[in-house]
Steps between C-alpha positions, in 0.01 A plus 500: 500500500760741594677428165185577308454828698840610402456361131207693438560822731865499249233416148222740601772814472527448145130468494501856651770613268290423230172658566685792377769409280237313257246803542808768377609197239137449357302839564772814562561544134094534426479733826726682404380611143120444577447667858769646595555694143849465393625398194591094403829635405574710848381197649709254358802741531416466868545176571778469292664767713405302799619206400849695488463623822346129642873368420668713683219455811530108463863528530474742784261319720719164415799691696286637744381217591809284533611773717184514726537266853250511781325256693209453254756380263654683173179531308154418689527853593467610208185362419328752803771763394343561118085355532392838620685713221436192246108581597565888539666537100250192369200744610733843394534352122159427407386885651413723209611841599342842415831626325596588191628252244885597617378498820354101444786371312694566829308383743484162267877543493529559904243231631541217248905501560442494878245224480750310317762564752269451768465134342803447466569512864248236559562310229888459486467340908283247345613423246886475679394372848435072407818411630512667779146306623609140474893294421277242380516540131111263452395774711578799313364352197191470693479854590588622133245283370269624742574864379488446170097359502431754722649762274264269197227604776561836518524571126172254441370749783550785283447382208126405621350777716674790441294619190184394706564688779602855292151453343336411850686773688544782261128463377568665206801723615788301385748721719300432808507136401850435474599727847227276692644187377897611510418621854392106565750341363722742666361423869498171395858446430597645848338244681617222280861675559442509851374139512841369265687727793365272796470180322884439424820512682846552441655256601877413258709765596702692177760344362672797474614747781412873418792645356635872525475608104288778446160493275733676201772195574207251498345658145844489337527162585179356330488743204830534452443840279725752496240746512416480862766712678 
C-alpha cells in the first residue's frame, strides 16, 4: 500500500503538469488569435521566443536544483515552491486585458514566459527526482510508468472536457470561459502538487557532494559556448 501511495502521489504530478501543458499545447494558439486578439504570426513568434528562453530555464532549474539540500530532500520542495505561481501565471495568461494591442502583445510576452518558467520549476523536480525515491531499479520503473499514464490521464483529461466546460462556463463569452476553466485547472494542480509533495520521500542521498563552482562555472560546463562570459 505504501508503495502504491508513493507510485501514484510521484504519477499524479505529471497528471497536474498536464492539465496545463496540454491546454497551452492544444488551445493557446486559438486563444490567442480568437479571444485574446493577436495575430497567428505574433503568436507563434511567442512561443518560439519562449522556447529560447525555456532552454536556458531548464538548464537553470537543473543546477539549481542539484545545488538545493534541505531536509525535504533536493526537489520535493519544489513541487510546493512553484504550484502557487504555476496557478497564479496559468490564470494571468488566459486574462484578456483592456490595453492596447502593444500593450497585449506584452502582457502575452510577460505572463506566458513566466508560466513556462513557473513549470519548469515543477516540472524539472519530477521529472529528475526517480532516483532519489527508490535504489531499487523495478521500482523506479514502476513510478515512471505510473507517471507516464497519469500524464496519458491528464492529456485525455484535457483533451475531453476542456471545450465543454468553456461552452458551459463562458455561456457564450468565450473569454469568461477559458479564465473559469484555467482558474480550475490552476487550483487543481496545486493540490495535486501538494498531494505528489506528501506522498513521496527522499530517501537515496546525491551521488554527488555540492561543489563550490559558481552558476556561470556550472553553464560553461554543459554548454560549453564561448558566448557565456
Amino acid at each position: 500500500m505504501d508503495k502504491w501511495k508513493k507510485r501514484i502521489g510521484y504519477g499524479v504530478g505529471d497528471l497536474g503538469c498536464n492539465l496545463v501543458f496540454s491546454t497551452m499545447a492544444s488551445y493557446l494558439l486559438f486563444f490567442y488569435t480568437d479571444v485574446f486578439g493577436i495575430t497567428a504570426a505574433v503568436a507563434g513568434t511567442l512561443m518560439l521566443v519562449t522556447k529560447i528562453i525555456d532552454a536556458f530555464a531548464d538548464t537553470g532549474m537543473g543546477l539549481l536544483v542539484d545545488r538545493t539540500h534541505t531536509k525535504w530532500g533536493q526537489g520535493r520542495p519544489y513541487f510546493l515552491i512553484g504550484a502557487i505561481p504555476f496557478a497564479i501565471f496559468t490564470v494571468l495568461t488566459f486574462i484578456v486585458p483592456d490595453f492596447n494591442m502593444m500593450g497585449k502583445i506584452i502582457w502575452a510576452y510577460v505572463t506566458y514566459c513566466l508560466l513556462n518558467i513557473a513549470y519548469t520549476v515543477v516540472n524539472i523536480p519530477l521529472n529528475t527526482i526517480v532516483p532519489r525515491l527508490t535504489s531499487d531499479n523495478h521500482e523506479r520503473n514502476w513510478l515512471v510508468s505510473t507517471r507516464m499514464i497519469c500524464a496519458l490521464i491528464g492529456t485525455a483529461l484535457v483533451m475531453s472536457v476542456t471545450t465543454p466546460l468553456v461552452d458551459f462556463f463562458g455561456q457564450g463569452d468565450t473569454q469568461k470561459g477559458f479564465l473559469i476553466t484555467m482558474s480550475i485547472y490552476g487550483i487543481a494542480s496545486v493540490l495535486i502538487f501538494v498531494i505528489t509533495f506528501m506522498s513521496t520521500k527522499e530517501v537515496v542521498p546525491p551521488s554527488t557532494q555540492p561543489g563550490k563552482s559558481s552558476f556561470k562555472q556550472d553553464f560553461k560546463g554543459l554548454t560549453d559556448q564561448a558566448f557565456i562570459k
